[in-house]
C-alpha positions as CSV (number, residue, x, y, z in Angstrom):
1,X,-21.6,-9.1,0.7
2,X,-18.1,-10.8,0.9
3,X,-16.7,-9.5,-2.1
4,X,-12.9,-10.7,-2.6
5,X,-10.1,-8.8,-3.8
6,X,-8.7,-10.6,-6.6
7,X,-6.0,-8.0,-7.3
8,X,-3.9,-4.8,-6.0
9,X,-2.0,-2.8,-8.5
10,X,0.8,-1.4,-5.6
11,X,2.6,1.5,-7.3
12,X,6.5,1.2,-6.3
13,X,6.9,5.2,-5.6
14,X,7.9,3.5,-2.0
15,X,11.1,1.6,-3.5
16,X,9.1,-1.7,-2.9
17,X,10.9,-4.9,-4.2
18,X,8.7,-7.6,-4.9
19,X,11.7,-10.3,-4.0
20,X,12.3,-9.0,-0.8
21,X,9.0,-9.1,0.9
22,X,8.6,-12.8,2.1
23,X,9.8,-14.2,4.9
24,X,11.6,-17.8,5.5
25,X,8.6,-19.4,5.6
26,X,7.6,-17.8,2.5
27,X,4.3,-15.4,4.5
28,X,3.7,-12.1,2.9
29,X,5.5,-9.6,5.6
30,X,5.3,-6.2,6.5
31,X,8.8,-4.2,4.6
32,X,10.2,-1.2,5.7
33,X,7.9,0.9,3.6
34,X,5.0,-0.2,5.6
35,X,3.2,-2.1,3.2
36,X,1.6,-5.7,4.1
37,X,2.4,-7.2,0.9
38,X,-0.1,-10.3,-0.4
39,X,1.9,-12.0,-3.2
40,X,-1.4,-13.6,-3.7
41,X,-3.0,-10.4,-4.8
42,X,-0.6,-7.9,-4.9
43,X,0.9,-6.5,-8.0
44,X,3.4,-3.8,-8.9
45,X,2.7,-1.3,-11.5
46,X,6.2,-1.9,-13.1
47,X,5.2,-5.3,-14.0
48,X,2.0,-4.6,-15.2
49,X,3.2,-1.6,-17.1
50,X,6.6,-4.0,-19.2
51,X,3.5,-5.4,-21.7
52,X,0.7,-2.3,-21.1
53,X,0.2,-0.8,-24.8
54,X,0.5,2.5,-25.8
55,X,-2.7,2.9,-27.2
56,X,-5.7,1.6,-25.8
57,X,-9.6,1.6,-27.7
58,X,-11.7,3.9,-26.6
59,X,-15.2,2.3,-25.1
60,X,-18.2,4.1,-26.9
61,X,-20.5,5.1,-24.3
62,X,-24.0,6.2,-24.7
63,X,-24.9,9.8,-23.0
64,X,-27.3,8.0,-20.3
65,X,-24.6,5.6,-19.1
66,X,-23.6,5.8,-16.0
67,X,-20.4,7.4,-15.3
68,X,-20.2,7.2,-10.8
69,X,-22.2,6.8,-8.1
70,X,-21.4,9.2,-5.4
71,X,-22.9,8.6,-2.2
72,X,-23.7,11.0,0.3
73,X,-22.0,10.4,3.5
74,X,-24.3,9.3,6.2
75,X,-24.2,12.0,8.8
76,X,-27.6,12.3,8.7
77,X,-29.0,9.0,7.9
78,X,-28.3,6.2,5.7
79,X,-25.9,7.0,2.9
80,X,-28.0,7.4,-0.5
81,X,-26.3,6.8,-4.2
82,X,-27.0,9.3,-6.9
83,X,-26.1,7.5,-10.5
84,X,-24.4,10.3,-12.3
85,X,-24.2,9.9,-16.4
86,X,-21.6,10.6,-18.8
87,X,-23.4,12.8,-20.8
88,X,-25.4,14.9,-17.8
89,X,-22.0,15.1,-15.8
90,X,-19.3,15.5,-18.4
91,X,-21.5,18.8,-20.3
92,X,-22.8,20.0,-16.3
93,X,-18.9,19.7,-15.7
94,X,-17.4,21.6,-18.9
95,X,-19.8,24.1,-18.5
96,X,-19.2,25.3,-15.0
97,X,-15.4,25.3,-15.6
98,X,-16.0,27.4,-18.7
99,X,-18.4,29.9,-17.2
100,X,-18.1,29.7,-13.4
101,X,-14.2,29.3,-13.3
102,X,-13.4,31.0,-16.6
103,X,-11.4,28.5,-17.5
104,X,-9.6,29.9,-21.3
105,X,-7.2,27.4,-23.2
106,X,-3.5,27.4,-21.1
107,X,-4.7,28.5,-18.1
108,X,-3.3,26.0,-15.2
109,X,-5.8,24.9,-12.6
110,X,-5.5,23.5,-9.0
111,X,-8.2,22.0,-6.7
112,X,-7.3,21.1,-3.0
113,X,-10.4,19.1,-2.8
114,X,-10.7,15.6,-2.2
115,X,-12.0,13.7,-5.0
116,X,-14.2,11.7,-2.9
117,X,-15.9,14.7,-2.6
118,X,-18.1,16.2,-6.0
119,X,-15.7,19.3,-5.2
120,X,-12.2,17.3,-6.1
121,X,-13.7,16.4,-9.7
C-alpha cells in the first residue's frame, strides 16, 4: 500500500519560520532546528490555528464503534489488530481509574508510559 501523505501539521515549539526554509532554488531544506520541511505538505499549527473555531460539534458515536486499533508488536509473530470500541474501552477505562487507581475528583495523575503502549492511555 503506497499511501501518500497529503499533509503535516508541524507544531512551531522549534521557532520554525515557514519563510526561511527554502533554498535559492526554491527546494524544501533542512533549518537549523532539524526539520526537512516539504512546503508541499507541511503545515504550521499557527496557520492552521488563525481560522480554527472555538467550538467544534461533537460526532455522536454509537457504543460499538470503533475507537483504536492497537496492534501487538510482533516479537513473536506477525503483529495482530484488536479493534477496541468507544463504549467497551471508555467504561473498561473509567472504571479501572476509579477502582484500581482510586482516582477521587482533584486528584492530579501522571503516567510515564508510552501511549503507544495500552499502559500510556
Amino acid at each position: 500500500m503506497n499511501h501518500k501523505v497529503m499533509a503535516c501539521i508541524v507544531n512551531p515549539h522549534l521557532n520554525l519560520d515557514r519563510n526561511n526554509v527554502k533554498d535559492i532554488n526554491n527546494n524544501w531544506i533542512t533549518d537549523n532546528s532539524g526539520i526537512n520541511w516539504n512546503p508541499n505538505v507541511d503545515i504550521l499549527w499557527t496557520d492552521v490555528m488563525e481560522n480554527a473555531c472555538d467550538y467544534c460539534e461533537p460526532e455522536w458515536m454509537e457504543a460499538e464503534d470503533p475507537l483504536f486499533i492497537l496492534y501487538t508488536s510482533g516479537s513473536t509473530g506477525k503483529p495482530k489488530g484488536i479493534v477496541h470500541t468507544i463504549g467497551g474501552y471508555l467504561l473498561y477505562s473509567y472504571l479501572t481509574f476509579k477502582t484500581v487507581f482510586n482516582y477521587t475528583d482533584g486528584d492530579v495523575f501522571f503516567s510515564t508510559a508510552d501511549l503507544g503502549w495500552i499502559t500510556g492511555h
